[in-house]
C-alpha positions as CSV (number, residue, x, y, z in Angstrom):
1,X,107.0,124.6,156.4
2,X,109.6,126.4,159.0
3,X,112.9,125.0,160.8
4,X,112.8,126.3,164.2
5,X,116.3,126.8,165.2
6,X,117.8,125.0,168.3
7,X,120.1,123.9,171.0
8,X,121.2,120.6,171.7
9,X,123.7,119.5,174.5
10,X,126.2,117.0,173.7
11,X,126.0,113.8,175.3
12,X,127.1,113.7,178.6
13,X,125.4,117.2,179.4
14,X,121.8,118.0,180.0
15,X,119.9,121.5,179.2
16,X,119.4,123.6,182.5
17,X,117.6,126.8,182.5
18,X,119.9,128.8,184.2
19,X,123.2,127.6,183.4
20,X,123.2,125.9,179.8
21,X,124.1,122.4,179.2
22,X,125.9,121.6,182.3
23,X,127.2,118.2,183.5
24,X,125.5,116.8,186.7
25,X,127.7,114.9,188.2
26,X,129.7,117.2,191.1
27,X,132.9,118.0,191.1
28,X,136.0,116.6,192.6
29,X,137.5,118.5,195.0
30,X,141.4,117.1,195.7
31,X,143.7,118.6,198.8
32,X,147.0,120.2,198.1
33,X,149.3,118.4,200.4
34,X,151.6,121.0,202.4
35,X,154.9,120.0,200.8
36,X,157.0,120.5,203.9
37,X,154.7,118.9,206.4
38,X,152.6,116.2,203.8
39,X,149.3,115.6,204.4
40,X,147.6,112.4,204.5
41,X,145.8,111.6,201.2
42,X,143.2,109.2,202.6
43,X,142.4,111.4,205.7
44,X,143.2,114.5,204.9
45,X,145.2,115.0,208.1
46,X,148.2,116.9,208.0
47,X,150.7,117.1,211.4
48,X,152.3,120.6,212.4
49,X,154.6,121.2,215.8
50,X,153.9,123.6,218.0
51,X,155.5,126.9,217.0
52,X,155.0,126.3,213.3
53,X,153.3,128.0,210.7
54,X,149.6,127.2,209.2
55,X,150.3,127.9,205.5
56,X,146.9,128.0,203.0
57,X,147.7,125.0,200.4
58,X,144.0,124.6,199.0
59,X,142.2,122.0,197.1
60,X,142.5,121.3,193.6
61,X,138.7,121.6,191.7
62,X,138.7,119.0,189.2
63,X,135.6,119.4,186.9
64,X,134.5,118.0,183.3
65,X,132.6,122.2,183.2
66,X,134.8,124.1,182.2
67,X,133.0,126.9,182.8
68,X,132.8,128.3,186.2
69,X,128.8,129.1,186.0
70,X,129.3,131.6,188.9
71,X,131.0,128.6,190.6
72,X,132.6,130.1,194.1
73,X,135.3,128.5,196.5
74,X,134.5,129.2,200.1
75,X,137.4,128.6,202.7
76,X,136.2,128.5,206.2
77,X,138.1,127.2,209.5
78,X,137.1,125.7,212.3
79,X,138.4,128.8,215.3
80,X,140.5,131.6,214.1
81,X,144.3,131.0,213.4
82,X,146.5,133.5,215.0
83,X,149.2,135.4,212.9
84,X,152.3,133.6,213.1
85,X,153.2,130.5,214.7
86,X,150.7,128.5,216.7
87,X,150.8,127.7,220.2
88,X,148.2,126.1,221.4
89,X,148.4,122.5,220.9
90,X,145.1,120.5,219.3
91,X,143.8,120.5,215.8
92,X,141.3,122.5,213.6
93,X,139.2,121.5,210.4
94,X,139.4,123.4,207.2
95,X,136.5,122.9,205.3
96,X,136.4,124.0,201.4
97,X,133.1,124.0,199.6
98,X,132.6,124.6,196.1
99,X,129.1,126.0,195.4
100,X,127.6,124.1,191.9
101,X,124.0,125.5,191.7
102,X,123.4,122.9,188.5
103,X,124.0,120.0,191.1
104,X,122.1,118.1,193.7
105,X,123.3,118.7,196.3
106,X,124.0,122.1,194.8
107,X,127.8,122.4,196.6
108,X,130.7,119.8,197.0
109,X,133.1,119.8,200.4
110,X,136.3,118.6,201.1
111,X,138.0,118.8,205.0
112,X,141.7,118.9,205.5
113,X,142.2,118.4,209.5
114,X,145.0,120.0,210.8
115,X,146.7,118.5,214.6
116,X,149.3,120.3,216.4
117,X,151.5,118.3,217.9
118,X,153.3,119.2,221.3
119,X,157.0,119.5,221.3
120,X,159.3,118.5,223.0
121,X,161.3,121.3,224.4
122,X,163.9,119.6,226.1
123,X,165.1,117.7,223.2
124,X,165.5,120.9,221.4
């Protein structure tokens, strides 16, 4: 009689092909508020003037894998952002997707929307 040698996962973790014993559930992706502006933790909204600066604060990836599994962090905005201070008044939407190939859905996405508020140039 032979023992076949073998793998378990721990509990909690399940056996993928590809990727070991991973844990399903997704990721929690959490914005970084912009300290001098602050953005809104339930809506993600965070409020610049016009002639300010867009600074990248980025999300916070808070995950029981610690491995990363090939796990990427894709940045993507909603029109391009000049260099320098913005002008035009409006918002945009910054999306952040973390691809998780061991999940279903196989990514997780967080939006940070940013408005630009007019200013008042005469009270300046």
């Amino acid at each position: 009689f032979s023992i076949k040698p073998g793998c378990t996962c721990q509990n909690g973790y399940v056996h993928d092909p590809d990727y070991g014993c991973v844990d399903e559930s997704p990721p929690l992706l959490h914005l970084r508020p912009d300290p001098t502006h602050g953005t809104d933790p339930k809506t993600g909204t965070t409020h610049l003037s016009q002639g300010d600066r867009y600074e990248e604060y980025g999300v916070d990836v808070i995950d029981d894998n610690a491995e990363e599994y090939y796990r990427s962090l894709k940045i993507a905005y909603s029109r391009p952002l000049p260099q320098g201070c913005l002008l035009e008044v409006g918002e945009f939407h910054v999306n952040y997707t973390v691809a998780t190939p061991w999940t279903s859905p196989n990514f997780v996405r967080a939006k940070r929307t940013v408005v630009i508020d007019n200013i008042d140039e005469c009270a300046v």
